[in-house]
C-alpha positions in Angstrom: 0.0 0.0 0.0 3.3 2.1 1.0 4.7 1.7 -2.6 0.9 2.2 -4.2 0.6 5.6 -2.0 4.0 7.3 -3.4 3.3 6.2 -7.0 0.6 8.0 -6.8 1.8 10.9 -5.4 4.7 10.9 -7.8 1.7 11.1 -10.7 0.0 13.3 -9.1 2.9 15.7 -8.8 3.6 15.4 -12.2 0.8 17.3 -14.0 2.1 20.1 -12.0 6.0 19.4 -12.4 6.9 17.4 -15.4 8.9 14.6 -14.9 11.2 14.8 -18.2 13.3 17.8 -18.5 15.1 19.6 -20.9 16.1 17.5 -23.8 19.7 18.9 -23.1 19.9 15.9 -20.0 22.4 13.5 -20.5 21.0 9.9 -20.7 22.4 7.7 -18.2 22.7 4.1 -19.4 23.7 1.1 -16.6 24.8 -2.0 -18.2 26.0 -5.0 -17.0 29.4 -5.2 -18.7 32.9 -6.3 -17.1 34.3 -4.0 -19.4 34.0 -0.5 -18.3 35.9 1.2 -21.1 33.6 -0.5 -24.3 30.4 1.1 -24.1 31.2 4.6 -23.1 33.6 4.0 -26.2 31.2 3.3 -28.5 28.6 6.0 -27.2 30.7 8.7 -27.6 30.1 8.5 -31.5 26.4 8.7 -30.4 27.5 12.2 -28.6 29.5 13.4 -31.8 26.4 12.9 -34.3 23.0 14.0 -31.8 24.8 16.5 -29.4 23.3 14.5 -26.6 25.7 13.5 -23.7 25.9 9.9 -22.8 26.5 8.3 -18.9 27.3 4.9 -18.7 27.1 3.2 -15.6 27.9 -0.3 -14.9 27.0 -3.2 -12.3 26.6 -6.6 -12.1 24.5 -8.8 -14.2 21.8 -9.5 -11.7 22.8 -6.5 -9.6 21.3 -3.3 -11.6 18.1 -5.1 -12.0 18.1 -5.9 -8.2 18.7 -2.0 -7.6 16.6 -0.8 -10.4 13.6 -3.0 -9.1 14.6 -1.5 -5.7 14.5 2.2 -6.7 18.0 2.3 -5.6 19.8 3.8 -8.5 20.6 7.3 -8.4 20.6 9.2 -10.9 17.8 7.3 -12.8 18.4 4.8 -15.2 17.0 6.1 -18.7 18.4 3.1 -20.1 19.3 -0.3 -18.7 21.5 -3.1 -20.8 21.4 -6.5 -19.6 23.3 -9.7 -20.1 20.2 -11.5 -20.5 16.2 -11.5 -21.4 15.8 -12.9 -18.1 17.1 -9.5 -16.1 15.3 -7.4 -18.7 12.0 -9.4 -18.6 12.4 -9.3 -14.2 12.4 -5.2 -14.9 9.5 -4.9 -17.0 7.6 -7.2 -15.4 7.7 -5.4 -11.7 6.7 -1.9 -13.9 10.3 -0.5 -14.4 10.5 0.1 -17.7 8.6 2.4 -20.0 7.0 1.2 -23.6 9.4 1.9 -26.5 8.2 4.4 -28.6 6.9 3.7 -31.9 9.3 3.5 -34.5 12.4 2.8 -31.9 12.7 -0.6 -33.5 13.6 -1.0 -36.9 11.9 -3.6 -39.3 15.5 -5.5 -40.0 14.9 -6.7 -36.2 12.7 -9.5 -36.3 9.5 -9.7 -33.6 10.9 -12.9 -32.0 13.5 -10.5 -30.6 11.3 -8.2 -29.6 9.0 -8.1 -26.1 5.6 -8.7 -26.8 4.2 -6.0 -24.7 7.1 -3.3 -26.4 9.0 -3.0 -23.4 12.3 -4.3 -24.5 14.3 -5.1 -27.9 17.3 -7.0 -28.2 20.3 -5.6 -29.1 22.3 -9.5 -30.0 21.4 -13.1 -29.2 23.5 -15.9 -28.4 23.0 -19.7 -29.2 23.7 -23.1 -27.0 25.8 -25.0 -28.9 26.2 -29.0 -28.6 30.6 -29.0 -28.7 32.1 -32.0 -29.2 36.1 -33.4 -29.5 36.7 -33.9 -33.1 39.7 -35.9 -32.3 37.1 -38.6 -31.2 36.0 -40.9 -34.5 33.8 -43.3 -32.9 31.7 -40.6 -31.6 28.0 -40.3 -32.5 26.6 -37.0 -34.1 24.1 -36.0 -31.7 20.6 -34.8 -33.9 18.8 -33.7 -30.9 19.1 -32.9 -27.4 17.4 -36.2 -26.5 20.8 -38.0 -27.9 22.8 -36.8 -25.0 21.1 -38.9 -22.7 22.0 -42.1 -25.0 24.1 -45.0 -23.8 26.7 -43.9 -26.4 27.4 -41.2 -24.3 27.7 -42.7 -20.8 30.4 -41.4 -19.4 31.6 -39.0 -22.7 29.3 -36.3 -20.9 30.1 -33.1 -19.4 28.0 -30.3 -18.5 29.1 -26.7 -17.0 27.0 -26.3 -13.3 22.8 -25.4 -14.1 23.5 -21.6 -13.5 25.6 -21.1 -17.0 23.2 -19.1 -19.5 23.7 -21.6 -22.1 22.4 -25.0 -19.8 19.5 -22.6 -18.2 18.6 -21.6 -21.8 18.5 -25.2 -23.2 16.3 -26.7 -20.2 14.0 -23.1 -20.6 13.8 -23.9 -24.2 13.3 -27.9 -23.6 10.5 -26.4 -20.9 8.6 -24.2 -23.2 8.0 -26.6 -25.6 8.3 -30.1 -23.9 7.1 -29.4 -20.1 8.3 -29.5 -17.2 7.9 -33.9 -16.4 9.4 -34.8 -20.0 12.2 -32.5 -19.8 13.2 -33.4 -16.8 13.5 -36.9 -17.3 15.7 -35.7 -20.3 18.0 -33.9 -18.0 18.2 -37.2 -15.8 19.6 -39.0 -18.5 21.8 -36.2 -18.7 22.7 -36.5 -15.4 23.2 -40.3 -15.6 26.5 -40.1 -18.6 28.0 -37.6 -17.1 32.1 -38.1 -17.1 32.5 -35.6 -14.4 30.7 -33.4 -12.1 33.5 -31.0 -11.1 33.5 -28.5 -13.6 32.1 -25.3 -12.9 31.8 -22.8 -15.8 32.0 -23.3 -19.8 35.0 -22.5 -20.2 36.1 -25.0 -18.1 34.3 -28.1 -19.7 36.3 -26.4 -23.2 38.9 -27.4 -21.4 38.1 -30.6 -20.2 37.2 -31.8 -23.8 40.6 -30.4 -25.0 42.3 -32.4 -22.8 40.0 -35.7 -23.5 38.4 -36.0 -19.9 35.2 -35.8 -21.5 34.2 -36.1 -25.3 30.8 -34.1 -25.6 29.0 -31.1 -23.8 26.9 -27.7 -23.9 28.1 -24.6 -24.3 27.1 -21.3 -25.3 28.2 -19.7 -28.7 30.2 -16.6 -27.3 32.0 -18.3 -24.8 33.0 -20.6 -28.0 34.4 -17.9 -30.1 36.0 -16.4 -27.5 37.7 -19.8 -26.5 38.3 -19.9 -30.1 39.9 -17.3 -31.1 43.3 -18.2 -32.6 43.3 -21.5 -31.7 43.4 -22.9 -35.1 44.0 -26.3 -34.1 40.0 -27.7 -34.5 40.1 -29.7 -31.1 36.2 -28.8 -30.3 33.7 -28.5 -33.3 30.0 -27.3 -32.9 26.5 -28.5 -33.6 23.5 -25.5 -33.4 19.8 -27.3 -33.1 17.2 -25.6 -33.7 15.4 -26.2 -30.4 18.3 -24.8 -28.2 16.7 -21.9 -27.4 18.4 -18.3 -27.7 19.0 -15.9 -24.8 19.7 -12.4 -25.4 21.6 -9.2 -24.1 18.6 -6.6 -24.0 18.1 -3.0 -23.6 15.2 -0.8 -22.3 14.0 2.3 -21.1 13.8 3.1 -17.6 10.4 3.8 -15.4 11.8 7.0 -14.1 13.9 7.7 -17.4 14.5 11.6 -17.0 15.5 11.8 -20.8 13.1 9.3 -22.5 13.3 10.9 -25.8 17.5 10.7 -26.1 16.7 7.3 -24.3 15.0 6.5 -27.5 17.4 7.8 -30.1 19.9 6.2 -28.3 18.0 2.7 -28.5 17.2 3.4 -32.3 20.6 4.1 -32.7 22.1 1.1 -31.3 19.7 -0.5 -33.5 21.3 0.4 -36.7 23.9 -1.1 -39.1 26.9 0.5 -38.1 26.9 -0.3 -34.6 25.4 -3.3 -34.8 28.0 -4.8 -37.1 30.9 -3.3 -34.8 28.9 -4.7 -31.6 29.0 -8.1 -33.1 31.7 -8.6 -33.9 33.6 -6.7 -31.0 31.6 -9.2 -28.1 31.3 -12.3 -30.5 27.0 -12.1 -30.5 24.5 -12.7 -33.5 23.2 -9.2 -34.1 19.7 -8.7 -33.6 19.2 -6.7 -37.2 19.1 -9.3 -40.0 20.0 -6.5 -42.2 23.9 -6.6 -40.8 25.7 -9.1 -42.8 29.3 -8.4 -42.1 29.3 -10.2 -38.9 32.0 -12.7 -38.2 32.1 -16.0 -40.6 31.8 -18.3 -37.7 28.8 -16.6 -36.4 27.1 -16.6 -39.4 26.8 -20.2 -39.6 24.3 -20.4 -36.9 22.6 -17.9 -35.8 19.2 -17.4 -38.4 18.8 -21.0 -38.5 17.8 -20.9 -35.0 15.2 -18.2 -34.2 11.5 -19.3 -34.3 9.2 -16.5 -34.8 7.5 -16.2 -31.8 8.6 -18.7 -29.7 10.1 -17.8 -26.1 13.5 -17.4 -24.8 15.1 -18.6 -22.0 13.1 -15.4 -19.5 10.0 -17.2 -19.4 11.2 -20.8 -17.9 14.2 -19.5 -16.4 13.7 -19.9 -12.0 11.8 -23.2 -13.4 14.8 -24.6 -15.4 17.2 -24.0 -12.3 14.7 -25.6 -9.9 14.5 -28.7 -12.0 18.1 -29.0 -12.5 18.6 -29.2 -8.6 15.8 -31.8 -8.6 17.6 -33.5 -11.4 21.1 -33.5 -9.3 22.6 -31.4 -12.3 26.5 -30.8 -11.5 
């Protein structure tokens, strides 16, 4: 009732004082990046074509949700970047974000990367990948997640812990379109070849395939390429299927935005080509315009196969995929 009372208040307040300001504000952006020095990088060009002064603020990938959801960030976020739909979707769902305006996203996005209530867009997607040691010639080509739990894999298995994005988007996915009962038996038989249980993140079961404790796994596309980079050798090779599921970095603009408009050019802006061939290929993501097609070669061989239009990411199963995983024993 507390919270109810000072929303009001706020609105009421407002016909009198206007909550946006003078369209000279700077817009603050948080983002959940490691790397501070990126973004404000890029955003600067965004300053030298508009005029409009950008802020970017950083935190951690659940964090800025946690303090946006809190009313704890000061100054206001006008607009929030994070790491995955599931953050995003947490935001708008509580009442933190603001619709996008109309004509904020561009047609070359496609709708399956865009919230169905117009609260968020994506700005690049990222696939599970089934990786595999291609040093190993007796070893079955998966076709489907269903495979994994075969007796050809018993004990070739290995699986990063549930809380990786790429395993919670896969179970999410499996979720969505299976159910809860039938995908958890799935992630039993999972369970039952796995090689090892001691390995905590995916770059560590990368590892553990290149040095043959384990033949097969999941693992997300970006952490991939970035494992890949250079390494020229072919150790680990890839499989994308189409029901993996995608999960997405995701950008929006905030309740209490006190620049909504440059929130909005901003958004549209990041939107475009230019930056959305540089982002790309600068973090190693699928970008979400299908108009860009000067993304890296080795992303281009599977990301369009893989989006459904329409069907969910990984932000509408996502607490469920986790809580069947601990049921399930996952690593």
């Amino acid at each position: 009732m507390k919270r109810l009372l000072v929303a009001l208040l706020v609105a009421g307040c407002s016909a009198e004082e206007p909550a946006v300001q003078a369209p000279s504000d700077p817009v603050v952006v948080y983002a959940s990046y490691e790397d501070k020095t990126y973004l404000p990088g890029l955003l600067s060009r965004f300053t030298e074509e508009t005029g409009i002064v950008v802020i970017a603020r950083h935190g951690g990938r659940e964090q800025i949700v946690d303090d946006l959801i809190a009313d704890e960030i000061n100054p206001p976020a006008d607009v929030i970047v994070t790491r995955s739909a599931r953050g995003i979707t947490r935001a708008a769902d509580d009442g933190w974000l603001r619709p996008l305006p109309a004509g904020t996203v561009p047609e070359s996005v496609p709708q399956s990367l865009v919230d169905g209530d117009g609260f968020w867009v994506a700005l690049a997607f990222r696939v599970p990948l089934i990786v595999y040691d291609t040093r190993v010639a007796d070893l079955p080509v998966p076709k489907s997640f269903d495979d994994l739990a075969a007796e050809a894999y018993l004990g070739r298995l290995c699986l990063a812990a549930a809380e990786n994005l790429a395993n919670r988007t896969v179970i999410a996915s499996l979720i969505n379109e299976r159910g809860v009962r039938a995908t958890e038996l799935l992630v039993r038989g999972w369970v039952a070849n796995l090689a090892t249980t001691d390995i905590d993140d995916e770059e560590g079961l990368l590892r553990a395939i290149e040095e043959g404790r384990c033949a097969i796994g999941i693992a997300g596309s970006q952490t991939f390429l970035q494992a890949a980079a250079g390494d020229g050798d072919g150790v680990i090779g890839t499989i994308a299927l189409a029901d993996a599921g995608i999960d997405v970095e995701a950008i929006g603009i905030g309740r209490h935005a006190r620049n909504p408009d440059g929130a909005a050019r901003l958004i549209a802006w990041m939107l475009e080509d230019d930056f959305q061939g540089e982002h790309s290929a600068a973090t190693l993501q699928s970008p979400a315009s299908e108009a860009v097609s000067d993304r890296p070669a080795s992303i281009v061989s599977f990301d369009r196969g893989v989006i459904v239009p329409g069907s969910k990411n990984v932000a509408w199963a996502d607490e469920e995929a986790l809580r069947l995983a601990e049921r399930a024993r996952f690593p």
